[in-house]
N, C-alpha and C positions, 0 to 999 in steps of 0.2 A: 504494500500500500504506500503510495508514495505522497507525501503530506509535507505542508508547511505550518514549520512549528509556533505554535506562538510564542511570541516574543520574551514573556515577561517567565513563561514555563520552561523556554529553549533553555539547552545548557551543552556546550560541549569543553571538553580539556582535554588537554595539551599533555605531550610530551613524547621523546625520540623513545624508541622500542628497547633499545638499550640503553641511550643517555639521551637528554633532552638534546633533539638538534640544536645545532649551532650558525647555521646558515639554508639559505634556502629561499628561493620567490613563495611570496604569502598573494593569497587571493580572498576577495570576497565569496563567502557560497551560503547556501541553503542547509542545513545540517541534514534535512530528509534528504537529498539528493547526490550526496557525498561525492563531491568532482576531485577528481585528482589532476586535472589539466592546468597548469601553470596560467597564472591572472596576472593581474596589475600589481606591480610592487608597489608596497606601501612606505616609503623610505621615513624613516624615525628620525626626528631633528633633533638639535644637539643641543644644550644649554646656551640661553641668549646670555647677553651680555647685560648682569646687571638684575636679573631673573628674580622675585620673590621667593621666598619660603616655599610658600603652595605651588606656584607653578615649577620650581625646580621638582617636585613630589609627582606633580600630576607630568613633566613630561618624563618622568622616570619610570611613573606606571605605563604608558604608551610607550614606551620605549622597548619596554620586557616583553610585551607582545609584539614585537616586529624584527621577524628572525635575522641573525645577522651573524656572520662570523664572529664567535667571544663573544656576543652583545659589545662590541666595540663604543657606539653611540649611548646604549646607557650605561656604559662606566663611566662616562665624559659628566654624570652628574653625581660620582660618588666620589670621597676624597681619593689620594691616591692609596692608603691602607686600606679601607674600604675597599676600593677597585681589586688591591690583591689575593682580598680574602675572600671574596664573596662568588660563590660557586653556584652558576643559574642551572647545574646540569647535577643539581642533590633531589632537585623533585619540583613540584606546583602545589600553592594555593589559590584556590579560586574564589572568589569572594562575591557577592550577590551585588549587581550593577545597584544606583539608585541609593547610593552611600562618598558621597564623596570625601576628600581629605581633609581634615580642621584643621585652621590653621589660628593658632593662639600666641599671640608674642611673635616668636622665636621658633616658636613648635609647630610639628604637623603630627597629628595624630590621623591612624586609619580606625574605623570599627564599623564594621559589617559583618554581617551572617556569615561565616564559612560552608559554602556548597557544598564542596570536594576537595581532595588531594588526586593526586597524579604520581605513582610511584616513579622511578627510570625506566619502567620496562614499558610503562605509557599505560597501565593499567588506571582506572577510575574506581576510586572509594569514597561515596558520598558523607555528606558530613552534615551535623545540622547544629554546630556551638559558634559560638559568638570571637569573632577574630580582631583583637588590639595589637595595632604598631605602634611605633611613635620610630618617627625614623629620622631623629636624632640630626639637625638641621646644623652644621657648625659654618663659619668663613673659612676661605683655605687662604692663602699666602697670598693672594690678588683681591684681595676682600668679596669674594663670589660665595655667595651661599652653596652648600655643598652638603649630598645625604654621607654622615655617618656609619647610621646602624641599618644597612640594608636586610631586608627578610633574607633566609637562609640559602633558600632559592627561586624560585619565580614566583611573580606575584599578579595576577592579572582578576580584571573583571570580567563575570559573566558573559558580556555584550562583547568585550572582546577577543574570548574564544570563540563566542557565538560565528564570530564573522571571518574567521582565519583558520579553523582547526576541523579536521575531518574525522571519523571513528572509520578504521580501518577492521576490517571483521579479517583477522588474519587464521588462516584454516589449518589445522595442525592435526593429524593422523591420530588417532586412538591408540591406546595400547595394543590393541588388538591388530592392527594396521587393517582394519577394516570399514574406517569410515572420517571424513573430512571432519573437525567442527571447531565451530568458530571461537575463538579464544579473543575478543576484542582488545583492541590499542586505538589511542588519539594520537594522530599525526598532523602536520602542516600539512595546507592543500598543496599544490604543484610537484615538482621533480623531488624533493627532498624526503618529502613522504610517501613517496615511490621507494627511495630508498629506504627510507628506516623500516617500512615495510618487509621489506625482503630482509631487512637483517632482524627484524625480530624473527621471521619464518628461521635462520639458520641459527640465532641463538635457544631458540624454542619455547617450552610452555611455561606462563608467566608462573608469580609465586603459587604456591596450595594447589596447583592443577601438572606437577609433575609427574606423577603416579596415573594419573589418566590419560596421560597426552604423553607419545613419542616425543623424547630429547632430540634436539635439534639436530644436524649434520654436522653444524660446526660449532657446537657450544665452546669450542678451547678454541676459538678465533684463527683457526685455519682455513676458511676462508672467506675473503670479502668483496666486496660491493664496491667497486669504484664510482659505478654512474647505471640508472635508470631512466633511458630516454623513453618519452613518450612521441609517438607520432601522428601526426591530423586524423589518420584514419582508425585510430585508436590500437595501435600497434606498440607496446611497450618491451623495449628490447631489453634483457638485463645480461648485465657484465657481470659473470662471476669471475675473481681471478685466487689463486693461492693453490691451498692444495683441493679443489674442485675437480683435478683429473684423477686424482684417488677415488668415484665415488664408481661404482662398478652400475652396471646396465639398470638394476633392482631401483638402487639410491636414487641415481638419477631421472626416472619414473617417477619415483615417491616425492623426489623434491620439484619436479616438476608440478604435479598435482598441487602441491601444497602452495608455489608461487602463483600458477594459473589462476586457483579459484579464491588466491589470496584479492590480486592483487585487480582480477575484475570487479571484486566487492565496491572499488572505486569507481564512481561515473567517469566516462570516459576512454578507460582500457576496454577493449573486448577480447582483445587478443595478447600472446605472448612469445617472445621468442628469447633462447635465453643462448649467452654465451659463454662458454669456460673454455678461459685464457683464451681470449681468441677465435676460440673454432663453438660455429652452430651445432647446439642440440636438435638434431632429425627427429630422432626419435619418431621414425616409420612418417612423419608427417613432409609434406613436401614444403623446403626452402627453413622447416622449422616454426611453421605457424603454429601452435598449439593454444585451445580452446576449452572452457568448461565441459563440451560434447565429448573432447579427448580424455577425461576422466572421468564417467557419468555412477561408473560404478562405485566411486567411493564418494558422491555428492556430500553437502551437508544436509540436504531435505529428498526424499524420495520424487522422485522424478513426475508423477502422479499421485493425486490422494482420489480415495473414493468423495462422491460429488452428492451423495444421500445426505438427510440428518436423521438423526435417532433417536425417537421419543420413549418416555413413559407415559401412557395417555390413557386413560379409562381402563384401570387395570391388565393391560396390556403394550407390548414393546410396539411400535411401529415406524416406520420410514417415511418419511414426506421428501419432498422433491425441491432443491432451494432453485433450480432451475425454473419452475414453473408451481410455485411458493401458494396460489388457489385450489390443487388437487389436492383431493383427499388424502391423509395421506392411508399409506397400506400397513395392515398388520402383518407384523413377524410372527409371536405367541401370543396366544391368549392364556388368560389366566394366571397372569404371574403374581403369584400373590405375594402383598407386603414390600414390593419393589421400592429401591429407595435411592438407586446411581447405575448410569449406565455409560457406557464407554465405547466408541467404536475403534476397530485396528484402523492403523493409517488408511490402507488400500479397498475398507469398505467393507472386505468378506467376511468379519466376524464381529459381532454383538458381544460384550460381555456386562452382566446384571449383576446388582445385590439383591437379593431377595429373601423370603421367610422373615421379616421383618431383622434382616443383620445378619443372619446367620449361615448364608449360604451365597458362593457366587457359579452363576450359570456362565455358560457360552451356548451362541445361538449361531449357528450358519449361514448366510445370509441369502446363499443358491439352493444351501440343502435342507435347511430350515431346522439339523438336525440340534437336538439343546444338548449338552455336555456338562455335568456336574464337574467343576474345576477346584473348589475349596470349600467347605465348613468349618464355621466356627461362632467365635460370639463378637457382639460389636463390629462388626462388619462395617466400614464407612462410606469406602469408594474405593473404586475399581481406574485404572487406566491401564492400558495397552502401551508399548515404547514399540521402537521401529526393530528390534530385536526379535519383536513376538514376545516377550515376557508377559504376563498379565501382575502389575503392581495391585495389593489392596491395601487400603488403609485404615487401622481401627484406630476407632477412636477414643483414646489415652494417653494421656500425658506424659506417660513414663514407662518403663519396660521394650516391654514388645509393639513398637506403633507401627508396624508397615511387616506386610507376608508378600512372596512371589512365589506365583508359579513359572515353571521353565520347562518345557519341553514335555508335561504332563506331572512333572516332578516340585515337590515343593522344595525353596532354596532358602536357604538363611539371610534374612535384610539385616547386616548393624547398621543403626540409624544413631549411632554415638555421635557421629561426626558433623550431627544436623543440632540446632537449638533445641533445650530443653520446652518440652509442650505437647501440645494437642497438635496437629495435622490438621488444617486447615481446609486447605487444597494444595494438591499435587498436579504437578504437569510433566512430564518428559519433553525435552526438546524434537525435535524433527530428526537431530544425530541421533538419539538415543542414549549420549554420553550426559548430555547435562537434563536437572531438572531444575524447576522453579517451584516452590515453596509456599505457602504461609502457614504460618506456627504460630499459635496464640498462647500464651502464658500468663498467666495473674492479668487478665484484662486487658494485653497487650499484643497486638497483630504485627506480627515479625515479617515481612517480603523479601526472598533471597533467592541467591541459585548453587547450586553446588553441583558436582562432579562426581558419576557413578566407575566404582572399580568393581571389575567381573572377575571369580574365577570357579572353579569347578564346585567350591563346596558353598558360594554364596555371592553378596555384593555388598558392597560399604559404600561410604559417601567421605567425599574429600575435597578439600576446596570452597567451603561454605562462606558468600557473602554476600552480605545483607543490602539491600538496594533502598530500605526504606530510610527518612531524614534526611530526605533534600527535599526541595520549594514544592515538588509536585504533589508530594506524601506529607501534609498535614496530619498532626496527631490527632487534632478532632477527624477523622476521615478515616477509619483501618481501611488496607487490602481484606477483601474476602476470596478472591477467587483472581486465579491469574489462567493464562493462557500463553502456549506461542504461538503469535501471526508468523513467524517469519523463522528463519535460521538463527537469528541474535537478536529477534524484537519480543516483546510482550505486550498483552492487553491486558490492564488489570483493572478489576472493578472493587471502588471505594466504596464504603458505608456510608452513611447519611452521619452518622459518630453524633455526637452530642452537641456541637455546634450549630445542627440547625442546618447544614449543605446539603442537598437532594444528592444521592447515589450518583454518579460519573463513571464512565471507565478512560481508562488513561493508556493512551500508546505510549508503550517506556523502552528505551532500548536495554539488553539484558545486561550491563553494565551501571545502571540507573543513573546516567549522566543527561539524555535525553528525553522530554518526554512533553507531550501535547496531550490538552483533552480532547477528547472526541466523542461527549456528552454520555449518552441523548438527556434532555433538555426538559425533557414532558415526562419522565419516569419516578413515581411515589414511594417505590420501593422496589431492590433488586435482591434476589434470592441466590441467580449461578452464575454464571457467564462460561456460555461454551465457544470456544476457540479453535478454528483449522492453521494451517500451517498454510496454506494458501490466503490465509486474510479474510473468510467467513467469520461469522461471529453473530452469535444468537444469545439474546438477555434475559432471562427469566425471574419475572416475580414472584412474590411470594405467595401470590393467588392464581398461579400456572397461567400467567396471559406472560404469550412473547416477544420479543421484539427482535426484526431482521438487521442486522447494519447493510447500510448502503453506500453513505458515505458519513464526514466527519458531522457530529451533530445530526445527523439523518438514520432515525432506526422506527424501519412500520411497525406496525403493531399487528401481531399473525395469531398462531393456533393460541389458544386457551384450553384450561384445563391441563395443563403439561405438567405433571411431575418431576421429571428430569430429561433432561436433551444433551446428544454428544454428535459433536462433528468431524467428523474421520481427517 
């Protein structure tokens, strides 16, 4: 779904995949639209001659955001100690536009909300506590007001990330080497974050998601990236040089895949060609063209999802048609009694239910119609499917045992240690199947995160847990109830009405919680689920089984009634 964000919700951050870039053409963009084609540079000016307190501060701040070699131009307003100490490539803070610098005396004081951080790896961790500078204003030896005590590393507002910084969805192999998925970084728009790109792909899986995601090729800096040229027709050719001709036929497949469907994530590229030292990778393709179609089988999202939706409706399962959304729709079973979550597989062919009031989960065939007893037990919550086939349930308890899988007909052990203490909320799998999304309620407290599944023969744990809730979008009067993925790295999540008094909303967030727009609906009194596809459907359900279609932002009809629960494949 391709959206522009509002303004005052937009957020995006900054920083190189391994160290904050340091040079690079900066462009204006869209943050829905993620261009990686080089823009207008925005050149940063330099201290006037003669400059107040405040505006030596304020062209200090503009300065940090406008990439440059060293940041050369905003050293020019720090003393020269200052200048030597101060390291823009230790991390980011990003601070909430709509706060400007006080300027008192002699003093400039910052305080604004802290958004985010930004690690070096370009990773985003939201934040929602109160950020004070005072950046220490002295005269240097030409009587010129000069910053002191600069922050430790980058220091930028909201508005302008907003308008210079991209989210690179960079795609990293599974343990398994059996499936792409997105590990997101913020990069500069144009050539530079072409590169840092690619060198996050060779240094590999950011912090807590090591254990899930294949190590890089060249985590010990053997080898590097000179230049990422992009061309008119969206041709982006990359240079690998060092030890790159060590990688044998296998490698150099896998690490193709992983730059391909990296670095299309970018508007702009479609295509890839890569070069070590020198000589074109063919790789069976003519001239070295290589395409997302050239890896299809280890995609980040299944190439097709089934096109059905899946109700609970008048004590029975059925299918309605979102293609032609006035047909009846058809029953799968009848009689399912006590039904209380249902869950479609990605590709549409199978059903699976909670029923007996909690204590039992069916599967329903959706050609052969044949029902298959898959699990009993007690507290039975909800059911979902990943693109593995596994079938996830969730009981619901706070402690213990909260999450059973079935696998291959076989029941497998979930440790859920690695997830927040609480109740299971709702559960989502990503489209890879490696990542899920989250909410966990504790002591009256709605937690939104995602974390990272490890598979092996006797079970599956979770690793990599982080929390996306506490920035602008995610008010405390508001919990997440229910989240979804539209997308390979996006979410839709639907907020409570909370005690504030704000009618229900769902919120496009990207799975990094750096990003995020509402997208209403506007006319809804109460919201009960929110069913989510991986292609960007999305169906709302109240608490009185009427539902609503998404069409587009702020736009959801209002369709069947009497719906107990709905899943969209």
């Amino acid at each position: 779904m391709r959206r522009v964000l509002v303004p005052l919700l937009a957020l995006l951050v900054l920083a190189g995949c391994v160290t904050v870039p340091t040079s690079g053409p900066v462009e204006r963009h869209s943050p829905a639209v993620q261009p990686a084609n080089p823009g207008v540079d925005i050149a940063p000016v330099p201290p006037a001659q003669g400059a107040s307190p405040g505006l030596i501060v304020e062209g200090f701040l503009h300065a940090m955001a406008t990439y440059q070699p060293g940041y050369s131009v905003a050293r020019q307003f720090l003393t020269p100690q200052a200048s030597g100490e101060w390291n823009p490539e230790t991390g980011v803070e990003v601070y909430s536009g709509g706060y400007p610098p006080q300027v008192s005396g002699t003093g400039v004081v910052l305080t604004a909300p802290l958004i985010g951080t930004v690690d070096t790896q370009g990773s985003f961790t939201p934040a929602s506590t109160q950020y004070h500078h005072d950046f220490g204003l002295v005269r240097d030896a030409d009587g010129q007001w000069r910053i002191s005590r600069p922050p430790a590393g980058l220091l930028i507002s909201q508005s302008l990330f907003a308008s210079t910084w991209v989210r690179s969805d960079v795609c990293l192999w599974d343990d398994s080497g059996s499936w792409l998925v997105p590990d997101p970084r913020f990069v500069p728009s144009g050539t530079i974050g072409l590169v840092q790109t690619v060198r996050a792909i060779l240094a590999g899986p950011s912090r807590g998601l090591e254990e899930a995601l294949r190590a890089g090729p060249a985590a010990d800096g053997s080898i590097d990236v000179p230049s990422v040229a992009l061309a008119a027709d969206g041709a982006a050719t990359v240079d690998l040089t060092g030890g790159v001709d060590l990688l044998d036929a296998e490698a150099r497949r896998s690490l193709a895949a992983e730059l391909v469907w990296s670095l299309t994530s970018l508007e702009g590229v479609s295509e890839v060609r890569i070069r070590g030292n020198g000589a074109v990778w063919e790789l069976g393709t003519a001239g070295g063209v290589l395409t997302t179609a050239d890896f299809g089988d280890g995609a980040p999202q299944p190439a097709s999802t089934g096109e059905g939706v899946f109700l609970i409706r008048d004590g029975s399962m059925q299918r309605a048609s979102w293609v032609d959304p006035s047909a009846d729709p058809l029953s799968l079973a009848q009689s399912i009694g006590g039904a209380s979550a249902i869950d479609a597989r990605y590709d549409g062919g199978s059903v699976a239910v909670i029923t007996d009031q909690g204590t039992r989960v069916r599967s329903v065939g959706v050609r052969d119609g044949v029902v298959r007893s898959e699990m009993s037990g007690s507290r039975l919550a909800d059911v979902r499917w990943d693109r593995q086939g596994e079938l996830w349930v969730v009981l619901d308890r706070g402690r213990g045992q909260r999450m059973r899988m079935v696998r291959d007909g076989q029941e497998i052990a979930v440790d859920a240690a690695g997830l927040p203490v609480g109740t299971i909320r709702a559960f989502s799998p990503a489209p890879d199947g490696v990542r899920v999304a989250l909410v966990v309620e504790n002591q009256g407290r709605s937690t939104l995160g995602t974390a990272a599944v490890v598979r092996s023969a006797d079970g599956v744990r979770f690793v990599g847990w982080r929390e996306l809730t506490g920035a602008t979008w995610a008010p405390s009067g508001q919990p997440a109830l229910d989240v979804g993925w539209a997308g390979p790295a996006d979410l839709l999540v639907l907020l409570g009405a909370g005690g504030g008094g704000g009618a229900p909303r769902v919120v496009s967030v990207d799975s990094a919680g750096a990003v995020a727009t509402d997208v209403g609906p506007s006319d809804a009194a109460g919201a009960a689920q929110l069913a989510v596809s991986a292609s960007g459907r999305a169906v709302l359900r109240g608490p009185d089984g009427q539902t609503w279609r998404f069409v587009d932002d702020f736009t959801w009809e209002p369709w069947l009634q009497d719906v107990d629960a709905v899943s969209l494949p």
